[in-house]
C-alpha positions in Angstrom: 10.8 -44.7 -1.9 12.3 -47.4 -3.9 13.3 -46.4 -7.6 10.5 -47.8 -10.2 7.7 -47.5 -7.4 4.7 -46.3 -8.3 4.0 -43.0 -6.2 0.7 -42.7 -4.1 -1.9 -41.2 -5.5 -2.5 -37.6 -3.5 -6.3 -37.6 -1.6 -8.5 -34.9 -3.1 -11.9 -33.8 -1.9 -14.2 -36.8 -2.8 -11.7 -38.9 -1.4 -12.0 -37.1 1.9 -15.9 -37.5 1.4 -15.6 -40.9 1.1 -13.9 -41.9 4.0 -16.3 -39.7 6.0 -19.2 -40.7 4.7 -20.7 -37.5 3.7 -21.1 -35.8 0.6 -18.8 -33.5 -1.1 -20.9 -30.5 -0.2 -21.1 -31.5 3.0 -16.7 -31.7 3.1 -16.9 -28.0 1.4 -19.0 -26.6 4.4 -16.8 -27.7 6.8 -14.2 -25.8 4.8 -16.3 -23.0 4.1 -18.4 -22.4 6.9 -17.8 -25.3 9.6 -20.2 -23.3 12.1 -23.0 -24.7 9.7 -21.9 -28.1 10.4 -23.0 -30.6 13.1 -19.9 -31.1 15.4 -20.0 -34.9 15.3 -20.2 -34.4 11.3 -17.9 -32.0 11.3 -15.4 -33.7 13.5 -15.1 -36.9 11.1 -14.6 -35.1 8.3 -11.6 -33.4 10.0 -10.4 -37.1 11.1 -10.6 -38.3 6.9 -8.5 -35.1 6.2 -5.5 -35.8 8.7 -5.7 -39.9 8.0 -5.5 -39.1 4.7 -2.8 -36.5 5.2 -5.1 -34.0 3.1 -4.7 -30.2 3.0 -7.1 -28.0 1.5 -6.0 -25.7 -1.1 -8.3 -23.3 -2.6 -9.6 -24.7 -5.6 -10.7 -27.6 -3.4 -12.7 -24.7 -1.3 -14.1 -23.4 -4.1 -15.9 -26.8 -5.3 -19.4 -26.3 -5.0 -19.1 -23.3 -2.8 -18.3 -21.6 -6.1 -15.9 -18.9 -4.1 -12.0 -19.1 -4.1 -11.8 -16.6 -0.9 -8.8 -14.5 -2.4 -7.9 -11.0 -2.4 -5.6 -9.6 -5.3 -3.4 -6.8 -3.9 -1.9 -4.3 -7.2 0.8 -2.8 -5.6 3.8 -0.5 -7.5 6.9 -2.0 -5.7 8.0 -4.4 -2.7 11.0 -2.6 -2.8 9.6 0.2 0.2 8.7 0.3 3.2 5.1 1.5 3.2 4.4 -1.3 0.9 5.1 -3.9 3.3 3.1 -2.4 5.8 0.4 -1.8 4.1 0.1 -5.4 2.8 1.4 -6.8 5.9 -2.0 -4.8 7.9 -4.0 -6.3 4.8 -3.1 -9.4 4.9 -3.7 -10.1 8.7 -7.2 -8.1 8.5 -8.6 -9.9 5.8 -7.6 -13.4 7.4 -10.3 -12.3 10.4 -12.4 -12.5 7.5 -11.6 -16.0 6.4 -10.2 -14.5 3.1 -6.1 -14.9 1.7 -4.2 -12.6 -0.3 -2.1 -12.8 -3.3 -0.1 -10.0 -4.4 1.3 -8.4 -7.8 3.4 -5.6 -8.2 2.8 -3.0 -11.1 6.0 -0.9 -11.5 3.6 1.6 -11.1 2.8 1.1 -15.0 -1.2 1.1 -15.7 -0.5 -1.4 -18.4 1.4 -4.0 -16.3 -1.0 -3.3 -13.4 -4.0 -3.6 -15.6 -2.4 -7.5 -17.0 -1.4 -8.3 -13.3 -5.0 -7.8 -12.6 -6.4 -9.8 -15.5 -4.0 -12.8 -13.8 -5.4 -12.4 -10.8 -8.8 -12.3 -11.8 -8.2 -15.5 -14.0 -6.9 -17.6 -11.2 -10.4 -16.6 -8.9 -9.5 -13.0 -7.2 -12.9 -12.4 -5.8 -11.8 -8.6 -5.6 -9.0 -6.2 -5.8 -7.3 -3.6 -3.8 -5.0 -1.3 -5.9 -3.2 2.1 -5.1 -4.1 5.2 -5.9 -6.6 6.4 -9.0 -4.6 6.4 -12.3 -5.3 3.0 -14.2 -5.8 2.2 -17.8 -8.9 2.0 -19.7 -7.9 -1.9 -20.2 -8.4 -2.2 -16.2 -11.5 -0.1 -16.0 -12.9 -2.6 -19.0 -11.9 -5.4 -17.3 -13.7 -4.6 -14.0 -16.5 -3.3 -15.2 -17.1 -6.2 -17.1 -16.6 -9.0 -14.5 -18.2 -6.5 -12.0 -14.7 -6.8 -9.2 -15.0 -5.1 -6.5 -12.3 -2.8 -6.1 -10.9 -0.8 -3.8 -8.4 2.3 -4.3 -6.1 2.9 -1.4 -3.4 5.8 -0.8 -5.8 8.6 -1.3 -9.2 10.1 -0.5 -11.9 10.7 -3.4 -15.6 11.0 -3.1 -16.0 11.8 -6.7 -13.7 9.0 -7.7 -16.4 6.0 -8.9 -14.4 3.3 -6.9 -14.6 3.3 -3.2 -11.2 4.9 -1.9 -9.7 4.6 1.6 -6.5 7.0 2.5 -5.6 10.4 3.4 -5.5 13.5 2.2 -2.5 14.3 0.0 -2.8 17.6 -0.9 -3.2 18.5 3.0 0.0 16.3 4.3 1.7 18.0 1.5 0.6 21.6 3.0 1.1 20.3 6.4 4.7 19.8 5.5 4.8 23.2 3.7 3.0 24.7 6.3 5.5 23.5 9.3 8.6 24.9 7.2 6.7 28.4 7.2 6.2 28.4 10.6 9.8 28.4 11.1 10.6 31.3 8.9 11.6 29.5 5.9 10.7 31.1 2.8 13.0 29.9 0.3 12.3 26.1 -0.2 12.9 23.5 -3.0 10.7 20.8 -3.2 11.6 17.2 -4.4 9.2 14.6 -5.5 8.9 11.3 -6.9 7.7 10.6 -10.7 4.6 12.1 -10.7 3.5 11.2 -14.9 1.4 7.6 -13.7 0.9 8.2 -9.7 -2.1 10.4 -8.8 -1.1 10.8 -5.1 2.3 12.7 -5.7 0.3 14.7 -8.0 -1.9 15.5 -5.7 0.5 16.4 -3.1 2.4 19.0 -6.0 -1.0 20.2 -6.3 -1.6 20.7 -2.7 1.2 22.9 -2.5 1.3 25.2 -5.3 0.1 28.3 -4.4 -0.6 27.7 -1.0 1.0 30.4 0.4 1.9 33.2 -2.1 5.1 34.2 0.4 6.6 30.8 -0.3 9.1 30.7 -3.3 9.1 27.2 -4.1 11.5 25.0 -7.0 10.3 21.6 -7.8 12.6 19.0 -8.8 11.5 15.3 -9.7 13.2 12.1 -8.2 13.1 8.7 -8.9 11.7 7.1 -5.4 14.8 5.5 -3.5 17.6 6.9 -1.4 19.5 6.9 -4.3 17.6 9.1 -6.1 17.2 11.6 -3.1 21.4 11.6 -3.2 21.8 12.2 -7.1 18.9 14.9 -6.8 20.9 17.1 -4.8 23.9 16.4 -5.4 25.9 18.9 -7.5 23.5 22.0 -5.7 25.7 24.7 -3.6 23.7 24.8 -1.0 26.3 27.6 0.4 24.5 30.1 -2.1 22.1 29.6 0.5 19.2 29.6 -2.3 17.2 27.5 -0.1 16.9 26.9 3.3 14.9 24.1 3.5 14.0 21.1 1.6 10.4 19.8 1.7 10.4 16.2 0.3 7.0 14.4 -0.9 8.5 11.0 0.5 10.7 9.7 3.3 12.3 7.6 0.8 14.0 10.4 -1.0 14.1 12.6 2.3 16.4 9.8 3.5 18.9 10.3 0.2 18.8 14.1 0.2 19.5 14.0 4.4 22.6 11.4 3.1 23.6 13.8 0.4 23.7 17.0 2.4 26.1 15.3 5.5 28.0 14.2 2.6 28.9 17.6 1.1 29.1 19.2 4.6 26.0 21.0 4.8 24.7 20.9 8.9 21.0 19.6 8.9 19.0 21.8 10.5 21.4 24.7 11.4 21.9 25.2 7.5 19.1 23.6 5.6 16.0 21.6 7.3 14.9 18.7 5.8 11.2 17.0 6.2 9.6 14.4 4.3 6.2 12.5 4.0 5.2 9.0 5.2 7.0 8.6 8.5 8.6 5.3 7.5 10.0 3.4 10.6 13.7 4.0 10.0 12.9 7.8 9.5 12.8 8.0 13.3 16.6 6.9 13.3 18.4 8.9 11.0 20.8 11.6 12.7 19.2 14.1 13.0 16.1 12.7 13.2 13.5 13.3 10.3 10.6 15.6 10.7 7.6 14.2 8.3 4.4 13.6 8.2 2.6 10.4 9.4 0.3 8.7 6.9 -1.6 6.0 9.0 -0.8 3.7 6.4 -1.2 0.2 8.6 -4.7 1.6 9.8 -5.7 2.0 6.2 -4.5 -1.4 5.5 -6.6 -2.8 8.2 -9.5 0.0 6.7 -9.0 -1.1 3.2 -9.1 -5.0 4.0 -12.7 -4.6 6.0 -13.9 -2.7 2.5 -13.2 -4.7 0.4 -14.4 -8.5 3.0 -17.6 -6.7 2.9 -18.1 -6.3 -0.6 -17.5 -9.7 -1.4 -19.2 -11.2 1.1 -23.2 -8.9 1.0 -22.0 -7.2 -2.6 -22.7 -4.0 -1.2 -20.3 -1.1 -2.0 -18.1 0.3 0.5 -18.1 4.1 1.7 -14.8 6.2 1.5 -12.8 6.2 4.3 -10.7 9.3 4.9 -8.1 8.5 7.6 -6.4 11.7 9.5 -2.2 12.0 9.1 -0.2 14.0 11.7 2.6 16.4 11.3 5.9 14.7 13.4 8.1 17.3 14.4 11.9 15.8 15.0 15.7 17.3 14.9 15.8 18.0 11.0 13.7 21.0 11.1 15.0 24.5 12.4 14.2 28.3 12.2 15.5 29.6 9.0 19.1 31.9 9.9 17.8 35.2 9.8 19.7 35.9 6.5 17.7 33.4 4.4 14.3 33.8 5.4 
């Protein structure tokens, strides 16, 4: 374009109505709900929007239709994994519902969270999917308020008063426990992420504790990366043979303290076994292979994303979903030697 040329003005909406010959309204059903549409109608609306080189954005959807057809996804991190794949089963459910998602992430921080989601809300989130059920009264206000549908994900609570879809915690948590007893171990140390603002690794501690009064179990708290897992354990002489196993609450960490313990020499399983809980899709190709516990966390994004399309769309609240995990039995999990069970 030549320099001191005025630019063309972009086409919006009524321009696209114009050229058609129809109203606005009728432009915003063929956006909206084009089955509602004649075909000849609809077809020359469609021919104003590609002469005019015109892409609908949702604010232009939202004109007189009065809906923006957004999700808000509150998530901790993008930094994992299970993050991705839960937004990644999310995303692609709730476009079979006609609806996008826009994501923020929390730092798993109720405070941050509960201004992500004011954001969200502001810029037309017709409802909200968060994790887990530990949120600040500022969210709960804000909700309640603006009556949002939200949906809690990552964990499994009748009693909770927003509609959850997840698993169990506390049971994957005794599954893992449960598997390591089998095999003889007694003697186990148990390593878990920051539990102060997330419900679910609570829950899992919980879970646990006391679940078998044979089981002499030591907690110690990580922060959630592979790094953590390695700094966790490192500096423990695991040739006191203290523990035999090591039950971690996340294959995140289970991947560091596997890294850690090859690193000082100790033989996974033939010395210590090592499980974790998630079953992320690298834990399947560590040597030796990680024992864990599935969480079906792609079915509960595809779960959570029909929750929530239905709410917005007849306002009637969801039921909880409770969503089974399975115990996954690989190479880093061995009897305990008969002199440390």
């Amino acid at each position: 374009m030549a320099k001191g040329k005025a630019e063309r003005r972009r086409a919006n909406l009524r321009d696209v109505a114009t050229a058609a010959n129809v109203s606005v309204a009728t432009v915003s059903r063929v956006l909206n709900a084009p089955g509602t549409v004649a075909e000849t109608t609809r077809k020359r609306v469609e021919e104003a929007m590609t002469s005019l080189r015109w892409v609908p954005s949702a604010a232009a959807r939202a004109i007189n239709s009065g809906r923006t057809r957004f999700i808000g996804a509150l998530v901790p991190t993008l930094v994992h994994d299970i993050y991705a794949r839960v937004l990644g089963s999310l995303e692609s459910q709730l476009a079979l519902h006609r609806l996008s998602l826009v994501v923020a992430t929390t730092q798993d921080d109720p405070e941050i969270e509960a201004r992500k989601a004011r954001g969200l809300i502001d810029i037309g989130a017709e409802g909200l999917i968060v994790s887990g059920m530990t949120h600040a009264q500022d969210f709960y206000d804000l909700i309640e308020r603006g009556a949002i549908p939200v949906v809690a994900t990552s964990c499994h609570d009748p009693r909770y008063f927003l509609p959850t879809v997840g698993y169990d915690n506390a049971g994957a948590a005794r599954a893992a426990l449960d598997h390591l007893r089998s095999l003889g171990h007694r003697r186990i140390l148990v390593v878990h992420g920051p539990s102060a603002n997330n419900d679910r690794t609570r829950a899992r501690i919980a879970g646990i504790i006391d679940h078998d009064p044979q089981a002499e179990l030591s907690f110690l708290e990580s922060p959630l990366s592979i790094g953590g897992g390695c700094e966790t354990v490192r500096g423990i002489d695991w040739s006191e043979r203290k523990w035999t196993a090591c039950l971690c609450l996340s294959d995140v960490i289970a991947t560091g303290v596997l890294f850690e313990l090859q690193r000082q020499g100790v033989s996974v399983p033939s010395q210590v076994s090592v499980i974790g809980t998630d079953d992320l899709p690298g834990s399947a190709h560590l040597c030796p292979e990680l024992t864990t516990v599935h969480l079906p966390v792609s079915r509960m994004g595809l779960a959570a994303a029909d929750a929530i399309a239905g709410w917005v769309e007849t306002q009637e609240t969801p039921q909880d979903r409770l969503l089974d995990f399975d115990l996954i039995v690989r190479a880093s999990t061995a009897p305990a030697a008969q002199d440390g069970s």
